[in-house]
ZAMARGU-4260 file (C-alpha; in steps of 0.2 Angstrom, whole numbers, plus 5000, padded with zeros to 4 digits):
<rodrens>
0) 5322/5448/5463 | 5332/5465/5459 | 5349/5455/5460 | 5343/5442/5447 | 5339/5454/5437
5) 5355/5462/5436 | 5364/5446/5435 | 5353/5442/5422 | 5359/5459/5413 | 5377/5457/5416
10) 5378/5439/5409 | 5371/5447/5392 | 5384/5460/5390 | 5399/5449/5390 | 5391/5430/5386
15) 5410/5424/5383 | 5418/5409/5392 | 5435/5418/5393 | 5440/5434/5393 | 5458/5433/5387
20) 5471/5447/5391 | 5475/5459/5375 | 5493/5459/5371 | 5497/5473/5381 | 5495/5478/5400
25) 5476/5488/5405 | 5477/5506/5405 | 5474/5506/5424 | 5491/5496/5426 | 5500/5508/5414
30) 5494/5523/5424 | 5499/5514/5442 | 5517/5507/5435 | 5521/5526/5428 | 5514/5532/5449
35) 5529/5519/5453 | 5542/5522/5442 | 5548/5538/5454 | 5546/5530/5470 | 5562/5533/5479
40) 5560/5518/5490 | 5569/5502/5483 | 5556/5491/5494 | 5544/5499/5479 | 5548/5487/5463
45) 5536/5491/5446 | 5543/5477/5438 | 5535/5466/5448 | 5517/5473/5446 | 5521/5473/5427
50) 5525/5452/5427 | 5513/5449/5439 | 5499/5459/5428 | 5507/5449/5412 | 5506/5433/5421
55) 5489/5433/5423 | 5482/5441/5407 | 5492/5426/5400 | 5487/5415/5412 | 5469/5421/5419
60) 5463/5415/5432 | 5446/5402/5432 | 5435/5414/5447 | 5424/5400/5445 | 5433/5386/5452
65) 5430/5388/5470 | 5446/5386/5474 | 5456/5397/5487 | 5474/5396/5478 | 5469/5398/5462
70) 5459/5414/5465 | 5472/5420/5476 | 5484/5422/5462 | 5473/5440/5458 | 5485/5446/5471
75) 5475/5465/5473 | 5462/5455/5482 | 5459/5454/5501 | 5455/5437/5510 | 5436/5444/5512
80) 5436/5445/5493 | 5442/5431/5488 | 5428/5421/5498 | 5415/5433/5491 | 5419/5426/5474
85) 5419/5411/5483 | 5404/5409/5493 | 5391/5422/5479 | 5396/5407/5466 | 5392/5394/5477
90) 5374/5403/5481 | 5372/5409/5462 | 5378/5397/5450 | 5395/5403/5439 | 5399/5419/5438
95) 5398/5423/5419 | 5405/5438/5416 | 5417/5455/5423 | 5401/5466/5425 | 5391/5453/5436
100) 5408/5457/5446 | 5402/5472/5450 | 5388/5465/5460 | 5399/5456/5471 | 5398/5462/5490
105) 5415/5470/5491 | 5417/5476/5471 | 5413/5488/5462 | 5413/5494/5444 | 5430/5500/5443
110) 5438/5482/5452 | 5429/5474/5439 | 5435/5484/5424 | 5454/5479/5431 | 5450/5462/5433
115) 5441/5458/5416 | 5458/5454/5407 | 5463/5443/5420 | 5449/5431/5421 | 5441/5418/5414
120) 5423/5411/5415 | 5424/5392/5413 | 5408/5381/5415 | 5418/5366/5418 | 5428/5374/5434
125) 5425/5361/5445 | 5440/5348/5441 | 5450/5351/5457 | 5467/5359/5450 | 5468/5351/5434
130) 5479/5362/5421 | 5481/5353/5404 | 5498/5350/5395 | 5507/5367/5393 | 5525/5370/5389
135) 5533/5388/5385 | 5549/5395/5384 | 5552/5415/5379 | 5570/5421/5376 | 5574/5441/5375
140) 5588/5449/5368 | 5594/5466/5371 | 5607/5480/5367 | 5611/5496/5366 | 5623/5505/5356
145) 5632/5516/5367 | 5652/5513/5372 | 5653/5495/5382 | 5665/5498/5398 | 5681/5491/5397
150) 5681/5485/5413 | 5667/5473/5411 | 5671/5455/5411 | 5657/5450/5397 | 5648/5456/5384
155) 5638/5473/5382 | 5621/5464/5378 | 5608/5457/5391 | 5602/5440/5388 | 5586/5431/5398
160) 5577/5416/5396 | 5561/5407/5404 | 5553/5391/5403 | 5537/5384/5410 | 5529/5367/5409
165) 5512/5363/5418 | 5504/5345/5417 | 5490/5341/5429 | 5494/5348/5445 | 5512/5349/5442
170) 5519/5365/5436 | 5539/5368/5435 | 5551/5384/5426 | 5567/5388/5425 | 5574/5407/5422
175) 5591/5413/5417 | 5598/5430/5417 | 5614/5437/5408 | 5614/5456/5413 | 5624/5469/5402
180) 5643/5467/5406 | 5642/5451/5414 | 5647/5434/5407 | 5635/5423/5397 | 5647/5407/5409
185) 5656/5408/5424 | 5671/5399/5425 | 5659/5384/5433 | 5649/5383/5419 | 5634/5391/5427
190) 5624/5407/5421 | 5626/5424/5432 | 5609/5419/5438 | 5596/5406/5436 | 5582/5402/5448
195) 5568/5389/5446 | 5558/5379/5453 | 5545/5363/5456 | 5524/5367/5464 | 5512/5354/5465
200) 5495/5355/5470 | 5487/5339/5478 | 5472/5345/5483 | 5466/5346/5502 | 5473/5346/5516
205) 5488/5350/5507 | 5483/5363/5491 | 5501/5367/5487 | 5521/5363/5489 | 5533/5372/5480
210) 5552/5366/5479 | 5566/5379/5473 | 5564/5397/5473 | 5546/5406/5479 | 5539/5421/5488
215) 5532/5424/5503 | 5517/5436/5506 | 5511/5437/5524 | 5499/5449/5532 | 5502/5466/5528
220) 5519/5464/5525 | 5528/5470/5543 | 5536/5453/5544 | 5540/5447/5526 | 5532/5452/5508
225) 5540/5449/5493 | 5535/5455/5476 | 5526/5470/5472 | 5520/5483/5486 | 5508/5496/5482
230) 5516/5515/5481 | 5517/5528/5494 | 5505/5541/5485 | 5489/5532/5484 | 5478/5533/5470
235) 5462/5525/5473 | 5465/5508/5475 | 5464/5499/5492 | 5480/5501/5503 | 5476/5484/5510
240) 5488/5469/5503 | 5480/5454/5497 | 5478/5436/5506 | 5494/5429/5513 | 5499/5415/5503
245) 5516/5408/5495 | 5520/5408/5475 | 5533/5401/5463 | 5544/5413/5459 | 5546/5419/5439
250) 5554/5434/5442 | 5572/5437/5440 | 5574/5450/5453 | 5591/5440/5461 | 5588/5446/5481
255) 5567/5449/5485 | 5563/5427/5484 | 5567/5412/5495 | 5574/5397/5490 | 5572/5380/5497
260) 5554/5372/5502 | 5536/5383/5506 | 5519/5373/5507 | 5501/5378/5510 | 5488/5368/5520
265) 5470/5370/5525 | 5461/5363/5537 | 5440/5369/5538 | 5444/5388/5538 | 5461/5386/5544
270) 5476/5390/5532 | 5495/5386/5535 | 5507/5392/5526 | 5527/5386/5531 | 5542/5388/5522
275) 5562/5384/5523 | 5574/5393/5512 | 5594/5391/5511 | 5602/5404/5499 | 5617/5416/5497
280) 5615/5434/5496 | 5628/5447/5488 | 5635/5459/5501 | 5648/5472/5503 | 5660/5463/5516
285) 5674/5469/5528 | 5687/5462/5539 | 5691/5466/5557 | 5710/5465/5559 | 5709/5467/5577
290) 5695/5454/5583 | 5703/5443/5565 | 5685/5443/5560 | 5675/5446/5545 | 5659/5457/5541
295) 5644/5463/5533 | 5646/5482/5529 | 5630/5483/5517 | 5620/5471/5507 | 5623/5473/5488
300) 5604/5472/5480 | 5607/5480/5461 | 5609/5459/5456 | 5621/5467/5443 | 5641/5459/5443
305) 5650/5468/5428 | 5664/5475/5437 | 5678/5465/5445 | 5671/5475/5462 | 5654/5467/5460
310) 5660/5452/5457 | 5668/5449/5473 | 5649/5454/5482 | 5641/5440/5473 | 5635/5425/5484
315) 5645/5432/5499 | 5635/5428/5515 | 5625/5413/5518 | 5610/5414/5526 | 5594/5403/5533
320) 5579/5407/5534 | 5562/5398/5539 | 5542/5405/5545 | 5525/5403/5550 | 5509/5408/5544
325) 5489/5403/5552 | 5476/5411/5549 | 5455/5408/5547 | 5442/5416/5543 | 5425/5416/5553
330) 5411/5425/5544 | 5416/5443/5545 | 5433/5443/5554 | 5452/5436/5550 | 5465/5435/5559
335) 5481/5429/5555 | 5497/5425/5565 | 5515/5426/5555 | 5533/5423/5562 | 5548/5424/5552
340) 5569/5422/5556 | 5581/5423/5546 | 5601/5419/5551 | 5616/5424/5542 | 5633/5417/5541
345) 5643/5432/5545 | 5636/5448/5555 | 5631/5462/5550 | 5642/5477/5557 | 5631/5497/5551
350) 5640/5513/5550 | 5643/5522/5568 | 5633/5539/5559 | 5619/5545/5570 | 5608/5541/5555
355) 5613/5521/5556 | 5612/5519/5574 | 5596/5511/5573 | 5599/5499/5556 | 5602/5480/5559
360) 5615/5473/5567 | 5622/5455/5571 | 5620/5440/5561 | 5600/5434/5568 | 5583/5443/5563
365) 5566/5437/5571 | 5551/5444/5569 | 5532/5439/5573 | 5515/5450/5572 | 5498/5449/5572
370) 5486/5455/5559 | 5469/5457/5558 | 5453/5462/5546 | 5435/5464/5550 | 5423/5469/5541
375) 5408/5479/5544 | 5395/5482/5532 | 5402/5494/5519 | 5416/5496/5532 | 5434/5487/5534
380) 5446/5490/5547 | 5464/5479/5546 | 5481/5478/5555 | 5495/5473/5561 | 5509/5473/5575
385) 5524/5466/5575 | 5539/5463/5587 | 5556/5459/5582 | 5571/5451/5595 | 5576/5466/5598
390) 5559/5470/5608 | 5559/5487/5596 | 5539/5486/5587 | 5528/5491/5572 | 5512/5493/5568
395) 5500/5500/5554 | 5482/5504/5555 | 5470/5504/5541 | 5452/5510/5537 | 5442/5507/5520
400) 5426/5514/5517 | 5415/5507/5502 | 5398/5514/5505 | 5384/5507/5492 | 5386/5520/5478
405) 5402/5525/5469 | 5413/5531/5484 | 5427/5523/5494 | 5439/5528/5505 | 5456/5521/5512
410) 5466/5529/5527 | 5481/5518/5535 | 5492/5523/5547 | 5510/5515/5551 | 5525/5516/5560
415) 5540/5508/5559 | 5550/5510/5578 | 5569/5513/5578 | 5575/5497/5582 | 5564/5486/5573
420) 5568/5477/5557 | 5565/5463/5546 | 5575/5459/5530 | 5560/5454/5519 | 5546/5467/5528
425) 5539/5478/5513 | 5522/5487/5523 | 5512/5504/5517 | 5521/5508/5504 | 5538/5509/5512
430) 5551/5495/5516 | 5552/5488/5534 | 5572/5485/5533 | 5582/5498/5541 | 5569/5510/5536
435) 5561/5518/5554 | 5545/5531/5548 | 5527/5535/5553 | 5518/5538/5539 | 5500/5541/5535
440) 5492/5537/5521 | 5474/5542/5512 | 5463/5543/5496 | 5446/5546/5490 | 5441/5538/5472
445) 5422/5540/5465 | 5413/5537/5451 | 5398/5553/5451 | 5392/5548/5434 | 5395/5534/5420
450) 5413/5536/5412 | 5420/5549/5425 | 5429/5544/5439 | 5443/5554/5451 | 5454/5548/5466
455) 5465/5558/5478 | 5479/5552/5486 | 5489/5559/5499 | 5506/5553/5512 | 5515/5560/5523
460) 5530/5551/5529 | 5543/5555/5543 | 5557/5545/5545 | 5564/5542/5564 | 5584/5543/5562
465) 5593/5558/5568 | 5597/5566/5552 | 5616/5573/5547 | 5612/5588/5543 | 5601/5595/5554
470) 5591/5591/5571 | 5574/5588/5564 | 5567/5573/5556 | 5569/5571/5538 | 5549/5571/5530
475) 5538/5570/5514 | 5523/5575/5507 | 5515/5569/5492 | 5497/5571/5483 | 5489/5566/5470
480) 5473/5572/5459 | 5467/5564/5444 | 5450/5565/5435 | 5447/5553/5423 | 5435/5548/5407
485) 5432/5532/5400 | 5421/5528/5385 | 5419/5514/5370 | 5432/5524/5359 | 5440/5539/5368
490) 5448/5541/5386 | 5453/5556/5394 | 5464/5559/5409 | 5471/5573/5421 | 5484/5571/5433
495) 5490/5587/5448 | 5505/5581/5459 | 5513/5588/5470 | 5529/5584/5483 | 5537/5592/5496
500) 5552/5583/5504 | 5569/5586/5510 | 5586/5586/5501 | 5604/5585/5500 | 5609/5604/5494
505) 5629/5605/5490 | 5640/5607/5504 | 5647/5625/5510 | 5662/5629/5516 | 5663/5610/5523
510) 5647/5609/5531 | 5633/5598/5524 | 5616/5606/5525 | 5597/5602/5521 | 5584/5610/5512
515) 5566/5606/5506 | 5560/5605/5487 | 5546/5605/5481 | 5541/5598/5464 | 5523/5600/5455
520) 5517/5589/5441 | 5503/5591/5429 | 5498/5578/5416 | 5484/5577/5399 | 5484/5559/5392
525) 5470/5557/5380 | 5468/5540/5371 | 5456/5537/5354 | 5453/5521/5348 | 5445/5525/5330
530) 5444/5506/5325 | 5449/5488/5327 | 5464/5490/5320 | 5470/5507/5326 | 5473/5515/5343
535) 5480/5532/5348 | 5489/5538/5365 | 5494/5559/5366 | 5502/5566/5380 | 5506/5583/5386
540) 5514/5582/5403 | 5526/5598/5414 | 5536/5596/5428 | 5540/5614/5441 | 5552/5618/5456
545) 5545/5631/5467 | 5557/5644/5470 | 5567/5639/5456 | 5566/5645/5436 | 5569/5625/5431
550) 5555/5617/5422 | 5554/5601/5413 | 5541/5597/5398 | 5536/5584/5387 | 5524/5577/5374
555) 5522/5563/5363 | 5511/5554/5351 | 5510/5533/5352 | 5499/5525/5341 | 5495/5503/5340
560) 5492/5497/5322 | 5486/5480/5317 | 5487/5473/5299 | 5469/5464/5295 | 5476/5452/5284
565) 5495/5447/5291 | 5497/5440/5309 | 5509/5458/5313 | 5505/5473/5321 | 5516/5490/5325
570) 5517/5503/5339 | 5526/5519/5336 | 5529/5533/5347 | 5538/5548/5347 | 5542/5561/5361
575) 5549/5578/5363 | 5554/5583/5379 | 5564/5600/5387 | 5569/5599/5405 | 5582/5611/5413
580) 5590/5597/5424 | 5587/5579/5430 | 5578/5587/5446 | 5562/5589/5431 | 5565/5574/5422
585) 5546/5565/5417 | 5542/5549/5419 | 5534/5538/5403 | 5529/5522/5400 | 5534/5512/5384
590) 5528/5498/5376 | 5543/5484/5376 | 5543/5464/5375 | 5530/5454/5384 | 5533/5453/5402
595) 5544/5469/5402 | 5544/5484/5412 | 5550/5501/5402 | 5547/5515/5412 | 5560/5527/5408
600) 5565/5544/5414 | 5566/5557/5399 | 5576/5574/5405 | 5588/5589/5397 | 5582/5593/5381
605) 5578/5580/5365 | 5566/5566/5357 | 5564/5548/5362 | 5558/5536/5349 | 5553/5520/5345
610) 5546/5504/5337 | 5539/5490/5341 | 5532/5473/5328 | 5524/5458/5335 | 5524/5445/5321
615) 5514/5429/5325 | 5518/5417/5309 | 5511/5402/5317 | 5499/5400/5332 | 5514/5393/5344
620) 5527/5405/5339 | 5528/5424/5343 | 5539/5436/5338 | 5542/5454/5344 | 5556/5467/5342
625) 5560/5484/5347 | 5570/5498/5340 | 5572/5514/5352 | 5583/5531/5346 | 5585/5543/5361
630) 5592/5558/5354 | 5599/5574/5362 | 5601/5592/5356 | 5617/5603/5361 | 5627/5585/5365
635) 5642/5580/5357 | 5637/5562/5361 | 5630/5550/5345 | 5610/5546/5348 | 5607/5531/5359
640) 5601/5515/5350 | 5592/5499/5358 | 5589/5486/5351 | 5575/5473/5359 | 5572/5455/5353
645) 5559/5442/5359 | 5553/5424/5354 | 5541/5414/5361 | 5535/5395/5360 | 5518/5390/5366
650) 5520/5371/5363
</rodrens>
């Protein structure tokens, strides 16, 4: 009786059938793409959380259509959330709206609140994976104003289309991507880079095939993850990744996808997931005059070719690669098995440094684990191990607590051995490819009263390579605090964090040396929402070196403006900032185009300011533009212009 009650409730907060995203990402995302933005692991990509997070507030996802795949695409959910959804709308009826969320064994208040801009409430949910007739294509433009380099084969602007088309069960895009510097057309005829593909869903036993470029997601990512992975200070949300499943690929990262063939089957409780992938990768090659052979000396991962050196790293290896995920369910327990190989055409030869004596070598990478998740009342435990070819191991360990009331808890443990790697393994935070490390991660979030919330995160990380500067292991500590409070109109924040971690210091008299720095951060946001029509961001945030008289500060003032009776609105922000080197610099997210990440690092001493119009003139055609103006003081150089141009057709 209780819980029909608060069904009851819930459905009458937000009666609606669809909660479509706003035109901008949750506050929540913002906060967790600025946590990300200075990551010093490359395995940790923002941009990915950002289009992922815009794909699905343009695209939400029907949580009522009983279907695995489709609620799978809300990719922060675990396999025992996903059929919680599943089997509370089976018993219940429809879910009809983000606070009857809430209610859901394994969610809470907070989960919800993320989720509402993602999801939608259909009644009619039960047409196996119909999509009606849907075309879209968005083209951006950009450029700055500062001095092109000569060198460069192309043009100083950037240039990027996509196109998606869904009918029925068929959906297909297409992206291309001109970086700045490179040629618009090679001398084929071809963009730099363009990536697309094919998915169909026929239902059961096979729920989806994907032809052309996708990502892979298994386990917790020892074996291969592509995409987003969550950071290595935690901040509240669960450190467990979400179901393993494949997924077209929009993004136009140029290495972290697969290209070929990837399907997803499901027999009772079992799912399969396969693919097959033939690609080129850029590398840094050599050539071994004494065995007349040639090499891999490193992969090349920036995706950019604007120098004739770059150039010559594009599509420079060939390699194969193909995998295996089963897993089930079974009440309370999952259990998945992944394997995963990959061959390249030319081997892979690392530096003879102590520190690379344990990186990749060769031309053939296997690996296969095992990973687990059971649940236990208000308790999860999850893992995973995994062996590579070379018989070197890893494993993580993980713990989430969720009692009834408004405290969770996630610790998780992992270790990468020397010796073991995989090229596409991104697991706790950290990358799995020539990166050897125990880490150990942990936070605490609560909610003591309605509107205030805080979380605490903390990692410490050790990697296992024999460092060149000293004998002892290279390591990290991070934390985080943050206290938070959100009402109808005003939200409030603070954020304390602090690392500790080894670096490079200058060398002396010849010799290379180590020490350890230690950075603190402490952040004020405050955002007011006065009206409809008017929002308002403020930020005062400092940045300290201990045992150092460097310092770093900033501040700015953003505000979001819609016009009542023309389809345009405006957000301006302008930001002061004063930092003694780059070592302070402060990390800020701007609003850009949709389905861009703009997370820049502001440091020496100036202001940063910009615009940015959305003009809707018809329902199927958006327009938006930014102007940016990064000025600094006591510099000879002319202030820094961008300029940023979007259109977009919903036909």
């Amino acid at each position: 009786m209780r819980k029909t009650v608060l069904i009851l409730l819930a459905s009458m907060v937000i009666p609606c059938n669809c909660l479509l995203g706003q035109d901008k990402l949750p506050g929540r995302i913002i906060t967790m793409l600025e946590d990300l933005a200075p990551a010093d692991d490359p395995g940790i990509n923002p941009e990915e959380l950002a289009w992922e997070i815009s794909a699905l507030i343009d695209d939400p996802v029907d949580i009522n259509s009983g279907r695995v795949n489709e609620i799978n695409r809300l990719f922060f959910l675990t396999s025992f959330q996903v059929m919680s959804i599943i089997d509370y709308s089976s018993e219940y009826g429809n879910i009809l709206s983000a606070m009857e969320l809430s209610y859901i064994p394994g969610f809470d208040t907070d989960l919800a609140a993320l989720m509402k801009n993602m999801v939608c409430f259909g009644q009619n949910s039960n047409k196996p994976g119909y999509r009606g007739r849907k075309l879209k294509i968005m083209t951006d433009y950009s450029v700055n104003s500062d001095a092109p380099d000569k060198n460069a084969p192309g043009s100083k602007y950037k240039l990027r289309t996509r196109a998606w088309f869904e009918e029925g069960r068929f959906r297909a895009s297409v992206i291309t991507d001109k970086d700045r510097g490179e040629k618009l057309l090679s001398s084929t005829g071809e963009p730099d880079f363009i990536s697309g593909n094919v998915a169909y869903s026929p239902g059961r036993p096979v729920e989806k095939i994907i032809i052309g470029d996708y990502k892979i997601k298994f386990g917790q990512g020892l074996t291969a993850w592509n995409g987003f992975s969550y950071s290595s200070v935690p901040s509240g949300l669960s450190l467990m990744k979400g179901s393993s499943r494949i997924q077209a690929s929009h993004s136009s990262d140029e290495n972290d996808f697969f290209r070929g063939v990837a399907v997803s089957a499901r027999l009772g409780k079992i799912n399969i997931l396969s693919f097959a992938s033939l690609k080129m990768r850029d590398a840094t090659t050599g050539y071994d005059e004494e065995n007349n052979t040639a090499y891999i000396k490193s992969f090349y991962t920036t995706g950019l070719h604007n120098t004739t050196t770059s150039l010559l790293k594009k599509d420079a290896v060939r390699e194969e690669s193909y995998g295996l995920n089963i897993n089930a369910g079974f009440n309370r327990l999952y259990l998945g098995l992944n394997a995963v190989g990959s061959k390249l055409s030319l081997p892979v030869i690392p530096s003879t440094g102590l520190r690379d004596q344990y990186d990749f070598a060769g031309n053939k990478n296997y690996s296969a684990s095992m990973d687990y998740a059971l649940l236990l009342k208000y308790t999860r435990l999850y893992g995973e191990l995994a062996l590579s070819n070379n018989a070197a191991t890893a494993f993580l360990q993980g713990l989430a607590l969720n009692p009834e009331g408004r405290i969770k808890c996630n610790v998780l443990y992992a270790r990468v051995n020397r010796g073991y790697n995989s090229l596409y393994g991104k697991a706790a935070g950290h990358g799995a490819f020539n990166k050897h490390f125990n880490s150990i991660m942990g936070s605490l979030s609560g909610e003591p009263a309605d509107g205030v919330s805080f979380s605490a995160g903390l990692s410490y990380r050790k990697d296992l390579w024999f460092g060149h500067y000293s004998g002892d292991f290279p390591f990290s500590l991070k934390y985080l605090l943050r206290v938070s409070y959100d009402a109808p109109l005003l939200e409030l924040q603070a954020d304390l964090r602090h690392a500790k971690s080894h670096e490079n210091i200058a060398p002396e008299r010849g010799v290379r040396l180590s020490g350890v720095t230690e950075k603190t951060g402490i952040r004020l946001t405050a955002g007011l929402q006065p009206s409809e029509l008017i929002s308002l961001r403020t930020r005062l945030e400092g940045a300290f070196i201990a045992g150092s008289p460097e310092t770093g500060f900033m501040c700015y003032q953003s505000a979001a403006l819609k016009m009542r009776r023309l389809p345009l609105e405006a957000r301006i922000r302008l930001a002061l900032f004063n930092t003694d080197s780059y070592d302070t610099r402060i990390y800020a997210w701007e609003d850009d185009l949709l389905w861009n990440m703009s997370v820049k690092p502001l440091y020496m001493k100036g202001s940063r300011s910009y615009v940015v119009l959305t003009f809707k003139p018809f329902r199927r055609i958006s327009i938006r533009a930014k102007y940016g103006v990064t000025r600094l003081r006591d510099e000879e150089e002319l202030p820094l212009r961008e300029f940023k141009a979007q259109l977009i057709l919903d036909l």
